[in-house]
C-alpha positions as CSV (number, residue, x, y, z in Angstrom):
1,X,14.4,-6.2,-12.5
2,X,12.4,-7.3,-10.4
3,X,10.5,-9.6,-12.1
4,X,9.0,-13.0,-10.7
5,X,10.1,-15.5,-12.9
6,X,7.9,-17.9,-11.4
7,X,6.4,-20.9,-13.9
8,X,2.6,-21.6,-13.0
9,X,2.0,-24.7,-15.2
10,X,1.4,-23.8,-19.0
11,X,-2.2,-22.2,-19.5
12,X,-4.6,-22.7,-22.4
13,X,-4.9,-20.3,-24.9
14,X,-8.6,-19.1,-24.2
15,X,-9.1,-16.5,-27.3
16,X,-7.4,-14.5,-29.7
17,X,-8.5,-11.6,-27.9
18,X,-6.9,-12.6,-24.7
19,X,-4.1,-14.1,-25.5
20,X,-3.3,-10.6,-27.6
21,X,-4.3,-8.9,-24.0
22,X,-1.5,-11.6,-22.5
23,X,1.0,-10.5,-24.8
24,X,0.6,-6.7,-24.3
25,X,0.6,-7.2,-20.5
26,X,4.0,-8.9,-20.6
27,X,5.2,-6.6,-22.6
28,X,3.7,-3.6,-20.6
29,X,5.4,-5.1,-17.8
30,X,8.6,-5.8,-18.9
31,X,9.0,-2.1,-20.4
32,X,8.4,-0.9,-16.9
33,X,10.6,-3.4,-15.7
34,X,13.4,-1.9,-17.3
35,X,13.0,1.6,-17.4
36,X,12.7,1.0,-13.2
37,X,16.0,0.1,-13.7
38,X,17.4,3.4,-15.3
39,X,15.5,5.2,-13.1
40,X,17.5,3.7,-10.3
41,X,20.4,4.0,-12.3
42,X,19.6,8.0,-12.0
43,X,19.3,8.4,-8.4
44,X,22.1,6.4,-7.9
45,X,25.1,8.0,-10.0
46,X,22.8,11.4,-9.8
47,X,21.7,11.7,-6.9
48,X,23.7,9.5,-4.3
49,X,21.1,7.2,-3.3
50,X,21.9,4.2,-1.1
51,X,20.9,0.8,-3.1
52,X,20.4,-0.5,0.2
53,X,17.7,2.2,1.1
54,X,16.3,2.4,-2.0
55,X,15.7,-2.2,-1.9
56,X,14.5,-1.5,1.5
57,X,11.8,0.9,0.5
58,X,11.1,-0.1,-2.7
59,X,10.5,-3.3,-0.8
60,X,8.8,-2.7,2.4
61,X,6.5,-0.5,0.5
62,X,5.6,-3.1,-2.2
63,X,4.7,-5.7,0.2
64,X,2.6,-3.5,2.3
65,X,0.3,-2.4,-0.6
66,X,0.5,-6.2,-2.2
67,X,-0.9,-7.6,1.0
68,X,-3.3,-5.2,1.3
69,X,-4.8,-5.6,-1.8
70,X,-4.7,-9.4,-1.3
71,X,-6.5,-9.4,1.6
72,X,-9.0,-7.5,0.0
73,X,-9.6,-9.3,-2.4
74,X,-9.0,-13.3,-0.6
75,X,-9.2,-12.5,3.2
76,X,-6.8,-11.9,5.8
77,X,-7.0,-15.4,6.8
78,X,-5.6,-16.1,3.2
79,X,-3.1,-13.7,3.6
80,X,-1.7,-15.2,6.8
81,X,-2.3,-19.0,6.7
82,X,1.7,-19.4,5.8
83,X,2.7,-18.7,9.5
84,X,0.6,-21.4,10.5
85,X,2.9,-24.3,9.5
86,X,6.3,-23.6,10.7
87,X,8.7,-25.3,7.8
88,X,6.7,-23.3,5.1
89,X,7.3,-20.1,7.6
90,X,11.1,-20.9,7.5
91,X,11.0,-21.7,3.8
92,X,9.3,-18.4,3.0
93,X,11.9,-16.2,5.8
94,X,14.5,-18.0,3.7
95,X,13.3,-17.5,0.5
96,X,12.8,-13.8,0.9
97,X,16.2,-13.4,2.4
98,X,18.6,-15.7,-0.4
99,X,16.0,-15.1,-2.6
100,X,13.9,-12.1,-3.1
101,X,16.2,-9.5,-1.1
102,X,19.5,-11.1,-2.9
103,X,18.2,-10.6,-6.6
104,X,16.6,-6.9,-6.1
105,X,19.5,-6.0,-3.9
106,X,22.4,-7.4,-6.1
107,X,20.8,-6.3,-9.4
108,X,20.7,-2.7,-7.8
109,X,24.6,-2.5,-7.2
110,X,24.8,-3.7,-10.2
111,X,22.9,-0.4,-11.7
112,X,25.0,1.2,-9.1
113,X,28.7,0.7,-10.1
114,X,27.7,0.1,-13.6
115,X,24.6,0.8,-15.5
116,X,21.3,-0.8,-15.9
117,X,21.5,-2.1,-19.7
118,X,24.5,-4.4,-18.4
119,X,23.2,-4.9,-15.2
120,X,19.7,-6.1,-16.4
121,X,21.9,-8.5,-19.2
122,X,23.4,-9.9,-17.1
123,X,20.6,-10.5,-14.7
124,X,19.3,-12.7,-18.0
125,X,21.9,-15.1,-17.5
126,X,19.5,-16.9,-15.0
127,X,17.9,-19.2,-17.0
128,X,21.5,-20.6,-18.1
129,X,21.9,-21.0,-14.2
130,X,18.9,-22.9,-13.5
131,X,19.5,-25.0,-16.8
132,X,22.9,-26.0,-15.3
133,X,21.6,-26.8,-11.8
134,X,19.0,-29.2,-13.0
135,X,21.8,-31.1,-15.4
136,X,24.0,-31.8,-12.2
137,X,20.8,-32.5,-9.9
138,X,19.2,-35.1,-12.5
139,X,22.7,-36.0,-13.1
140,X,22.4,-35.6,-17.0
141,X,24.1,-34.1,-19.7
142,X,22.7,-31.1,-21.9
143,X,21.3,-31.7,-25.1
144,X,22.3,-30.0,-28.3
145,X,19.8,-26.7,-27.3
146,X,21.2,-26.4,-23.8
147,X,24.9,-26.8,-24.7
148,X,24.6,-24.2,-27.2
149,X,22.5,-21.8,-25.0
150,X,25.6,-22.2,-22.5
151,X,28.6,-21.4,-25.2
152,X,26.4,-18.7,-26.5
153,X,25.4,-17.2,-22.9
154,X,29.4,-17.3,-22.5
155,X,30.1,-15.7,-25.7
156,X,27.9,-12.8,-25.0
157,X,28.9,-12.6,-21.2
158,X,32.4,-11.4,-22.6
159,X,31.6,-9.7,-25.1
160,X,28.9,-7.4,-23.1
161,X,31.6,-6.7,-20.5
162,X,34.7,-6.2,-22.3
163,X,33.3,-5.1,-25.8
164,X,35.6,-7.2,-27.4
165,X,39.1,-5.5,-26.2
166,X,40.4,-8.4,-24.3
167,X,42.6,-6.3,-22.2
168,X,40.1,-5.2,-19.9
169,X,36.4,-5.0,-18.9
170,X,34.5,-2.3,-20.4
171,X,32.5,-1.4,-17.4
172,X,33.6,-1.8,-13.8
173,X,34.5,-5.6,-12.2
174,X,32.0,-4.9,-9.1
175,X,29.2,-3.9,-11.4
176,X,30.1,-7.8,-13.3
177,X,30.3,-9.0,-9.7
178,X,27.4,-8.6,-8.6
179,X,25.1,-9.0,-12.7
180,X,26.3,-12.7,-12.2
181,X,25.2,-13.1,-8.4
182,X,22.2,-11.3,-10.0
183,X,21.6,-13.8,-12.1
184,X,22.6,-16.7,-9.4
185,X,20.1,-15.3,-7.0
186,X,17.4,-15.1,-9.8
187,X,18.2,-18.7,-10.7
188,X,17.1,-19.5,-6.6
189,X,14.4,-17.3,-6.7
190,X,12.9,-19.1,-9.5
191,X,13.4,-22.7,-7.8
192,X,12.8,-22.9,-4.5
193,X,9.1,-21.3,-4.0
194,X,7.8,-23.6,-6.4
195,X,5.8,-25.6,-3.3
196,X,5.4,-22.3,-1.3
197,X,3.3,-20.7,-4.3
198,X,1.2,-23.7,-4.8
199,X,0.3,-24.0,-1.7
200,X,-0.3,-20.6,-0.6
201,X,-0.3,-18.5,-4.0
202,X,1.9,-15.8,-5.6
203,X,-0.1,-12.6,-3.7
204,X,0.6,-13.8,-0.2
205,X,4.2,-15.4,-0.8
206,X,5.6,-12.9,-2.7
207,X,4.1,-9.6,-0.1
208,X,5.7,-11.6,2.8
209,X,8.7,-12.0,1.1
210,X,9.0,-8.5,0.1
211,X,8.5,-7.5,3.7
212,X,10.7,-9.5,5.6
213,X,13.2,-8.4,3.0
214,X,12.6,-5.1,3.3
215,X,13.0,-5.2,6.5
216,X,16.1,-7.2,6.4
217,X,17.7,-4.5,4.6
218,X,16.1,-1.9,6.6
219,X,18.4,-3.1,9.5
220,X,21.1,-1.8,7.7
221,X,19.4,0.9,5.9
222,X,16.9,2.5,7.7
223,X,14.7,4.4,5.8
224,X,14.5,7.5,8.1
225,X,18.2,7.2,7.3
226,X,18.2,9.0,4.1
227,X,21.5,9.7,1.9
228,X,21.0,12.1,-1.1
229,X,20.5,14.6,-2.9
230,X,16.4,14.8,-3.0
231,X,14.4,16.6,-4.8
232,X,11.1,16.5,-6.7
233,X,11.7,14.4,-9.6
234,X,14.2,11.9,-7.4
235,X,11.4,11.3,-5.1
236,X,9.0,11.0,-8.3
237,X,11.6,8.5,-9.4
238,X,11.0,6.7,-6.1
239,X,7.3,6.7,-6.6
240,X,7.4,5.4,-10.2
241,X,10.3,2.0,-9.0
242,X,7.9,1.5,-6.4
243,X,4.2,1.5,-8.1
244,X,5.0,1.3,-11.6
245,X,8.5,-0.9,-11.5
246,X,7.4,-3.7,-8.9
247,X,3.8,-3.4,-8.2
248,X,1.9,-2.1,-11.5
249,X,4.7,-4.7,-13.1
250,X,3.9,-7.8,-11.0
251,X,0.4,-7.1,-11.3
252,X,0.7,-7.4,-15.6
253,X,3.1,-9.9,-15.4
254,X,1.4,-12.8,-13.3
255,X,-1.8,-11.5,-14.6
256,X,-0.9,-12.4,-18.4
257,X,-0.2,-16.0,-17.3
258,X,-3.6,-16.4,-17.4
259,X,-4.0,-15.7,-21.4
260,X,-0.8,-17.1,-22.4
261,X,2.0,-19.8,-21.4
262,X,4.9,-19.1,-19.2
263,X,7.3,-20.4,-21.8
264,X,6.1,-17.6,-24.2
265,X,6.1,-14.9,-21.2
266,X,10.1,-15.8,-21.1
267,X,10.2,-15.1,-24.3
268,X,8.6,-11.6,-24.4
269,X,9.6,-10.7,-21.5
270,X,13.3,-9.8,-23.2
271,X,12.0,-6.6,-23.6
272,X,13.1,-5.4,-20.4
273,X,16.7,-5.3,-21.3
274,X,16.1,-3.8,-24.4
275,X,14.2,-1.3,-23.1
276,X,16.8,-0.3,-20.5
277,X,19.7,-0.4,-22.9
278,X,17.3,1.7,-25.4
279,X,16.5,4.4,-22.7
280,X,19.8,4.1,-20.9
281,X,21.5,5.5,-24.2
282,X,18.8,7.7,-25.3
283,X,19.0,9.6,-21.9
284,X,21.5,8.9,-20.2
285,X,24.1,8.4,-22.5
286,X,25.4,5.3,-21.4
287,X,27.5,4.0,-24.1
288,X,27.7,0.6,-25.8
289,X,29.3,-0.6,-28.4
290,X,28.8,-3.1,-31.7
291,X,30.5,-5.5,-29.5
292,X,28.4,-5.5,-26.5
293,X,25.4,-4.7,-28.4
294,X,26.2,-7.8,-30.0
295,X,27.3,-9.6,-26.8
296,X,23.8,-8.6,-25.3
297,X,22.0,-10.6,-28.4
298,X,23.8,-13.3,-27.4
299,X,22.4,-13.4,-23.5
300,X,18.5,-12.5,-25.5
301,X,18.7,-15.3,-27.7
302,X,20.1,-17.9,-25.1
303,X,17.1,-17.1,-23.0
304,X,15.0,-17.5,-26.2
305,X,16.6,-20.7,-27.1
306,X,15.9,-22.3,-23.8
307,X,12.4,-21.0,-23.7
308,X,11.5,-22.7,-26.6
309,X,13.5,-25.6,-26.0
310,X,11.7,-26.0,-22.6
311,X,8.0,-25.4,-24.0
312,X,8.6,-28.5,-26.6
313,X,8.5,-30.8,-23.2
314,X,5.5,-29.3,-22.3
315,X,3.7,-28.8,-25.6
């Protein structure tokens, strides 16, 4: 995880050429995005990490090189103008706390008493969240697409985590636990910034936010406080959540909103949890069956559903 599932405003479809770059980006990016996940998964169950120490550096480290860059490439003054006004400052501290740190820090227990094929599904039931939410706060009742995205999101929520034997869950109840406050956090994370990124943009919001909840966690979890078993392809796993799995990722994925529309990037962007169910079983051997293979359609296609569904208000 890890991704920003932030909508910009739907963007024109310049040429065929860059909306084909647009669509490889996301892709790119949400490959990365979920093989960042089983690499977690590894240096959790494999080498003892602390998810909390892993958030905080994968984190503080993030948001360092993010700001960095953009104040390279915008300004310092850029980077910094959100501490000027004091309610956006307190937006932002409480958006990277509820927000940012509570997705990548629940979605990373998740990997870590479970596995990051479920953990990642699960994380997909955000969309359903934030459809909910904005049915009670405009005080309206679903239509046809959203009521069915909800009975299917529920029908592949059970079958992903009991496989369809009904007397019991198929992976751990703390690994469920916290895939559904996964998901809740992602829903808040996708909301609230809204004003925050238009007003200040994604580069700047989103390093801050990584920092403060880096550091947050580092409170906890220092990192000179190292649990583990390290060695050289751990810390290379490290390396590749860090650069490749949040930064190299963000980078593609924001950047492919400019060839083609966030309702599509929702779409593609399902790859991630098929790419971490694909390379959790290749290599790790994580199993899952017909019936949470099934169950994990169920979660893809209600995201599909209500991507589509959305895009034909804005079309």
């Amino acid at each position: 995880m890890g991704k920003t599932a932030i909508s910009f405003g739907e963007s024109g479809m310049l040429t065929r050429t860059g909306r084909m770059k647009g669509v490889v980006m996301v892709l790119a990016a949400a490959v990365l995005w979920g093989v960042s996940g089983t690499a977690a998964q590894v240096l959790f169950q494999y080498n003892q990490f602390n998810p909390g120490w892993l958030v905080a550096v994968r984190m503080m480290a993030s948001g360092l090189l993010l700001l960095l860059a953009g104040s390279l490439h915008s300004g310092p003054k850029q980077i910094f103008r959100v501490w000027v006004h004091r309610k956006d400052a307190f937006r932002l501290v409480l958006f990277s706390v509820l927000g940012l740190l509570g997705v990548q820090y629940s979605y990373f227990a998740s990997i870590a008493t479970g596995n990051a094929a479920t953990a990642t599904l699960l994380q997909y039931l955000g969309p359903l969240f934030i459809t909910l939410y904005l049915a009670v706060r405009w005080r309206r009742v679903p239509n046809m697409w959203e009521s069915s995205s909800v009975v299917l999101a529920l029908i592949g929520t059970v079958l992903l985590v009991t496989e369809g034997k009904w007397h019991g869950l198929s992976v751990p109840a703390a690994s469920v636990v916290w895939g559904l406050l996964s998901a809740l956090t992602l829903a808040f994370y996708t909301l609230y910034p809204n004003g925050l990124l238009q007003r200040y943009g994604a580069t700047a919001v989103v390093g801050w936010s990584m920092i403060i909840g880096g550091v947050s966690m580092a409170c906890k979890n220092p990192p000179w406080d190292f649990v583990g078993h390290g060695s050289t392809e751990a810390w290379f796993l490290v390396g590749f959540v860090v650069v490749f799995g949040t930064l190299l990722a963000f980078y593609l994925y924001l950047t492919s909103l400019r060839y083609i529309s966030p309702s599509e990037t929702s779409v593609l962007a399902c790859a991630e949890p098929l790419s971490a169910a694909i390379v959790a079983i290749l290599f790790l051997h994580v199993h899952m069956g017909t019936m949470a293979m099934l169950g994990g359609l169920c979660i893809l296609a209600t995201v599909i559903i209500l991507a589509v569904e959305r895009s034909s208000y804005t079309a």
